[in-house]
C-alpha positions in Angstrom: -23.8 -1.6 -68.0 -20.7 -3.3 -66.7 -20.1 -1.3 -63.7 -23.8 -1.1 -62.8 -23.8 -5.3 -62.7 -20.6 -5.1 -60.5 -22.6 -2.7 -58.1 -25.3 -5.3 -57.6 -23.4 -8.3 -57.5 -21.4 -6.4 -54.6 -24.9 -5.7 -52.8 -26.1 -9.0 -52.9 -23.1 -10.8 -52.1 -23.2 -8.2 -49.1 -24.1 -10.0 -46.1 -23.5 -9.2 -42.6 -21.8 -11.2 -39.5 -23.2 -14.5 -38.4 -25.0 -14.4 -35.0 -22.0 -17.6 -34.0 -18.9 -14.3 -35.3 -20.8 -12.1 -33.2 -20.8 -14.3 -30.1 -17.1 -15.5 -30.6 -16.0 -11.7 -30.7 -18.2 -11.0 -27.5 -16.9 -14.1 -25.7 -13.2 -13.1 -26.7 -13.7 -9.4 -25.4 -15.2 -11.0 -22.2 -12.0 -12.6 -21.8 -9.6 -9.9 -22.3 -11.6 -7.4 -20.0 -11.3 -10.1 -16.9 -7.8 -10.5 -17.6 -7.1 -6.8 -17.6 -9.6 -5.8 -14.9 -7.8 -8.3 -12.2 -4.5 -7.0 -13.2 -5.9 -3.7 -12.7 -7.9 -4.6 -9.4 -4.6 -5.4 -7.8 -3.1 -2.1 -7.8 -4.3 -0.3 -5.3 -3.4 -3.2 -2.8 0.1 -2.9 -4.2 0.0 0.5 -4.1 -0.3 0.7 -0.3 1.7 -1.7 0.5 4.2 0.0 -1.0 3.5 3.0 0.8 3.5 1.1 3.9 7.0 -0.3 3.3 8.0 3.8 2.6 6.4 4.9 5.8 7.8 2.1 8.4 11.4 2.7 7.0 10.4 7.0 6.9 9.5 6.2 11.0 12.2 4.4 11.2 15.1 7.1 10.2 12.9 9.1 12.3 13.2 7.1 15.5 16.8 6.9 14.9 17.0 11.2 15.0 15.1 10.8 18.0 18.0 8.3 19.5 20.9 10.2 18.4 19.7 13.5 20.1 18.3 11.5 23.2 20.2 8.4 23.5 17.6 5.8 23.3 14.5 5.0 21.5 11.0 6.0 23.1 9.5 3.6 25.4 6.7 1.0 24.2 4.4 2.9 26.5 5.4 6.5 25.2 5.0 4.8 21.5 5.4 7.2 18.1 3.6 10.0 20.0 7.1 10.5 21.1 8.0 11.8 17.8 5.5 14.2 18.1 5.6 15.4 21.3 7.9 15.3 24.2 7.3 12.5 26.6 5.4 13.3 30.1 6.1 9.8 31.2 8.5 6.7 31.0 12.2 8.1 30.4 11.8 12.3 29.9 14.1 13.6 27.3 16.9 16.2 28.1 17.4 17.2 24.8 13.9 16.5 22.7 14.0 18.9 19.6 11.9 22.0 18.9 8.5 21.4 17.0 9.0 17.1 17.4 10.7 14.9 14.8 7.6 14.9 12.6 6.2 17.4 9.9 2.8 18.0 10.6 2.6 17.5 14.3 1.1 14.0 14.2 2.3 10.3 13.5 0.7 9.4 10.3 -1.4 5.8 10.1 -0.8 2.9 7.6 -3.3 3.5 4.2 -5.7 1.3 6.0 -6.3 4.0 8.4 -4.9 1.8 11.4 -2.5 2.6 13.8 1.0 1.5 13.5 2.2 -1.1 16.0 5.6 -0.2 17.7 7.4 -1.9 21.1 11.0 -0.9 22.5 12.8 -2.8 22.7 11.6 -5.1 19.9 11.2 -8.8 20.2 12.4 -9.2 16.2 14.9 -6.8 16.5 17.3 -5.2 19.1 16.2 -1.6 19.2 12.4 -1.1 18.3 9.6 -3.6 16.1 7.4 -1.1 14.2 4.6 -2.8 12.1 1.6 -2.6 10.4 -1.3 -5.4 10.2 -1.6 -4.6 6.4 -5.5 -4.8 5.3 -7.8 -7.0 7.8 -6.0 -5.1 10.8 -5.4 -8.1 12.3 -2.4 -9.6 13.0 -0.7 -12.5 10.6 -2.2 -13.2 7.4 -1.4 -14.0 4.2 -1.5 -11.8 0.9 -3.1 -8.2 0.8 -3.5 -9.2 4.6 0.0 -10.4 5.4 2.0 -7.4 7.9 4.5 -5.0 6.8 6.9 -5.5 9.6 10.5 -3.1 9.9 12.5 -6.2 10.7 11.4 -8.0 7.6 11.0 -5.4 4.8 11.8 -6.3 1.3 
């Protein structure tokens, strides 16, 4: 008889969560799922800027191969092409190595699928400025926009 009078005192005194627990739980979740989505969000961005950083200073050990076989940096006019293939105009190479200076026969672009911006001599630097415009294309900005520049990596 005991344990039968414990069983229904436990069913009635059973209730289930307030509709004001329920919303305080729903509202806390809401918060925690913003925080960790913008966090998240960021990322990629950071992601290829990083990459951008990697390729300007991979271009840029590659540019300096191309000036220790040739003695000078390609022209602004014959721009990266020249790592790929040997110039046709500006300054001709006498000694331009076999298959060009980069794997895969073509000068990659930055992860926003632009091209990267390079002048010889540079105006920030004494041999070569090699940039990218980061993700509006455009050049300045601030942020996820802000340029990747060789002179100025960090």
């Amino acid at each position: 008889m005991k344990v039968k009078n414990q069983w229904k005192s436990m069913v009635n005194n059973n209730r289930g969560f307030t509709l004001i627990e329920i919303l305080v739980v729903v509202i806390i979740l809401g918060i925690f799922i913003g925080l960790v989505s913008s966090r998240i969000m960021d990322k990629p961005e950071e992601a290829r800027r990083t990459k951008t950083k990697l390729q300007i200073e991979n271009l840029s050990a590659t540019l300096d191969q191309y000036y220790l076989d040739t003695g000078y940096y390609p022209s602004t006019e014959q721009g990266l092409e020249a790592l790929v293939e040997k110039p046709t105009v500006g300054r001709i190479p006498k000694k331009y190595r076999e298959g060009g200076y980069l794997k895969g026969g073509k000068v990659p672009l930055d992860p926003w699928s632009n091209r990267y911006v390079y002048l010889s001599p540079g105006v920030n630097s004494k041999e070569f400025d090699l940039e990218s415009y980061g993700a509006d294309g455009e050049d300045g900005g601030e942020g996820f926009d802000a340029d990747v520049e060789s002179w100025n990596l960090q």
